[in-house]
N, C-alpha and C positions, 0 to 999 in steps of 0.2 A: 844355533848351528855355527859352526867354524866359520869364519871368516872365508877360507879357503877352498871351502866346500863344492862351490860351486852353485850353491842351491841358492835360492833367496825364495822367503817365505811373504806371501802377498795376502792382505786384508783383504776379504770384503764383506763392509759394514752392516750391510742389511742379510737377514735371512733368505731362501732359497738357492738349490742348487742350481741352477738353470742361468741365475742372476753370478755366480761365483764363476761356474766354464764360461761363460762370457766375460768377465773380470780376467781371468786367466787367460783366456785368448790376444785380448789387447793387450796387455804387458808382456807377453811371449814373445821373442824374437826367434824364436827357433822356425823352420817349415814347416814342419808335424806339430802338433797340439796333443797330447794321449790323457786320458783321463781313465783314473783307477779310483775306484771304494776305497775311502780309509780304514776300511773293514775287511777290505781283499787280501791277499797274497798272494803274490805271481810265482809261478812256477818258474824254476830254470829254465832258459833262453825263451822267455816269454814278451820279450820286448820284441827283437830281430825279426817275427813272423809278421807284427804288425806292421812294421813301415817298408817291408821290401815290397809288401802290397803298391806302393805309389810309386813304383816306376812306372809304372801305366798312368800317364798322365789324365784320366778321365776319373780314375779314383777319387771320390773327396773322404771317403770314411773306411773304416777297417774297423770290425767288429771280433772279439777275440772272445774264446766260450768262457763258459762260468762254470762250476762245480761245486758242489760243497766240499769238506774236508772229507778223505776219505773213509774217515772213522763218522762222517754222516749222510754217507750216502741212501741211508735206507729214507730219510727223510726228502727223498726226489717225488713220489707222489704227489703228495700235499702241497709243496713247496707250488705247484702251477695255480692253485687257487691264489696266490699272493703274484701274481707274475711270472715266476721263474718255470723256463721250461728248457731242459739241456738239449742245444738244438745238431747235438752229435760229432761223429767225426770227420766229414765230408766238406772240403772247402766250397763255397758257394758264392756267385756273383749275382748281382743284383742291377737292372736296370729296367727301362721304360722296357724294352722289350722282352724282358721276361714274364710267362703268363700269371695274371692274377698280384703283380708286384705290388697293387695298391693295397690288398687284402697282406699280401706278406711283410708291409712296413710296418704297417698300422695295427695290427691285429698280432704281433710276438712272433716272425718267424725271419728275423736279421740280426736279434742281438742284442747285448743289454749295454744299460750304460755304465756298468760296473766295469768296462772293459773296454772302451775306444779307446780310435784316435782318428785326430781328421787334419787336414791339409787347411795351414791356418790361413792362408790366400782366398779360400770358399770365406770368410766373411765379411770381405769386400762387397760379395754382391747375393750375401743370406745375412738376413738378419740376428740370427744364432739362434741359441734353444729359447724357447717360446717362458718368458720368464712367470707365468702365469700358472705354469707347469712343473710339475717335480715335488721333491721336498722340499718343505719350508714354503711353499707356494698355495695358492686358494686350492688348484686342483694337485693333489699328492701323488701327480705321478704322468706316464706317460711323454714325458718330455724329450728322450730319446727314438720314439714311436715318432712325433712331430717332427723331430728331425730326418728319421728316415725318409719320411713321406716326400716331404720338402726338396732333401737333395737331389732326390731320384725323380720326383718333375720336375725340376729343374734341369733336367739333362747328366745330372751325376752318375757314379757309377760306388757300389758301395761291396767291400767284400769283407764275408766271413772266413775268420781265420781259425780255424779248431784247434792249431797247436801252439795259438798264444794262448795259454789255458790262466786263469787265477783261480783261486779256492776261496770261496766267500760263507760265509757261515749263518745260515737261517734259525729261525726261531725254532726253539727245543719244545716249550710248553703249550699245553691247549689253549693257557690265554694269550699268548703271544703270535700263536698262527690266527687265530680269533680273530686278534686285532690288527693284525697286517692281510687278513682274507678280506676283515669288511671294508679298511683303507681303500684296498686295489680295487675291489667291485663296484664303491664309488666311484675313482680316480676314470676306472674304466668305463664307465657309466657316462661321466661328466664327459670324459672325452670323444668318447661316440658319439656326444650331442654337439661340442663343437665342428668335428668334423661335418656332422651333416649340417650345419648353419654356415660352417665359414668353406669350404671347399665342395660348392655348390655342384662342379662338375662332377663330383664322384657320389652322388647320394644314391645314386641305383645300387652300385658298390657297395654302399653305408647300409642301405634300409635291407640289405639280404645281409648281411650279416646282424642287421638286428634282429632278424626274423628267427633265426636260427637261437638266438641268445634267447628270445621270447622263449622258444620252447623248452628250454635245459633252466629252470628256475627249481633246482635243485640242491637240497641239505648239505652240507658240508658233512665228511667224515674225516675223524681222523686216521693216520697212517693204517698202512694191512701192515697189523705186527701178534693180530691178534687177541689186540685188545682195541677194535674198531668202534668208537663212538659218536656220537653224534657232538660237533663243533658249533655247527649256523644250523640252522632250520630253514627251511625254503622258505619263508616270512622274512624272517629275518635279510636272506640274501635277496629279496624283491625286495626291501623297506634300502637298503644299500642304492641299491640302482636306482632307485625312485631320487633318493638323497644325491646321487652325481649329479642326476638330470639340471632339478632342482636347483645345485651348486652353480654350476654352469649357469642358468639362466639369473640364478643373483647377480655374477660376476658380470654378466653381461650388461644388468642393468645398471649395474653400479660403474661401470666404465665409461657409461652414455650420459652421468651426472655431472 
């Protein structure tokens, strides 16, 4: 990069994402912290929706949607078994008093982390993303879910922005939705089991929504395009889950060594 640039490119030496937005946070001098996919693409004036969010001083995150390119949008179906779900047009705020908010951080309905930013001051007195979490990390995923959870008991206030839009580009083939469906059902698995171990006050919360997962232990298909097949098998998507739990409690033991 140019000298003049303005930019300055920052190491950090070990794997996991979770472990880098916290690298990036402490060398940041900026107020705002924003984090984007190296795989994204922001749309025109996709920056400015995010941070006018934080004149409201109770703000600490601002979540901005996600999309595929529009030449793949037919692949929006599937794409929710890997995580992603387009959570629409409609600005939306998030706090302790909104109903159900525990179920809406934790469980996919605030945002992804292909598309924050948060108010770099909140790390003073948050820990940051739970390094344990994410890519590159034992559990592959969820690390933006922890974070929602987190700011918003903590008395945060967190909003979605629909028209800071980026376009991110998901897996085309049956083996690559395959293998990013069995990742997340793990990811999501493992994480469900931390939460009801480590955020003891919310397992009422935790154990009804596992209830509900218990029952949907269903095959994976691919897209409606008309040539609709089968991807995971319901075996297979139970041997997954089984595998987070599992995950999780290795991690666990192995932390206490």
């Amino acid at each position: 990069m140019p000298p003049d640039s303005g930019v300055r490119y920052v190491l950090e030496p070990m794997p996991g994402i979770s472990r880098a937005r916290n690298h990036a946070a402490r060398v940041c001098t900026t107020d705002i912290v924003v984090y984007i996919d190296d795989d994204a693409v922001p749309e025109p004036g996709w920056l400015e929706p995010l941070l006018i969010e934080f004149s409201d001083p109770r703000v600490a995150l601002t979540a901005g949607r996600v999309l595929p390119p529009e030449s793949e949008l037919d692949t929006l179906p599937v794409c929710a078994w890997f995580g992603f779900i387009d959570l629409g047009e409609e600005r939306r705020v998030f706090d302790r008093s909104v109903d159900h908010w525990y179920e809406k951080t934790n469980f996919g309905g605030v945002g992804m982390g292909a598309n924050i930013a948060l108010r770099r001051s909140i790390f003073e007195n948050w820990p940051g993303f739970d390094e344990r979490l994410g890519a590159g990390a034992p559990i592959h995923g969820a690390e933006e879910l922890k974070a929602f959870f987190e700011l918003i008991d903590r008395g945060y206030r967190i909003v979605y922005v629909p028209c800071a839009l980026v376009r991110h580009s998901f897996p085309h083939t049956d083996e690559e939705i395959r293998r990013r469906a069995l990742n997340a059902l793990e990811a999501s698995a493992a994480y469900i089991m931390l939460l009801f171990m480590e955020a003891p006050a919310h397992r009422t919360a935790t154990w009804r929504y596992v209830k509900k997962k218990l029952k949907r232990i269903t095959p994976i298909y691919s897209r409606e395009n008309g040539d609709n097949h089968l991807l995971l098998s319901g075996r297979r998507v139970a041997w997954a889950r089984l595998k987070g739990v599992l995950r999780y409690f290795f991690l666990r033991l192995t932390a206490n060594q």
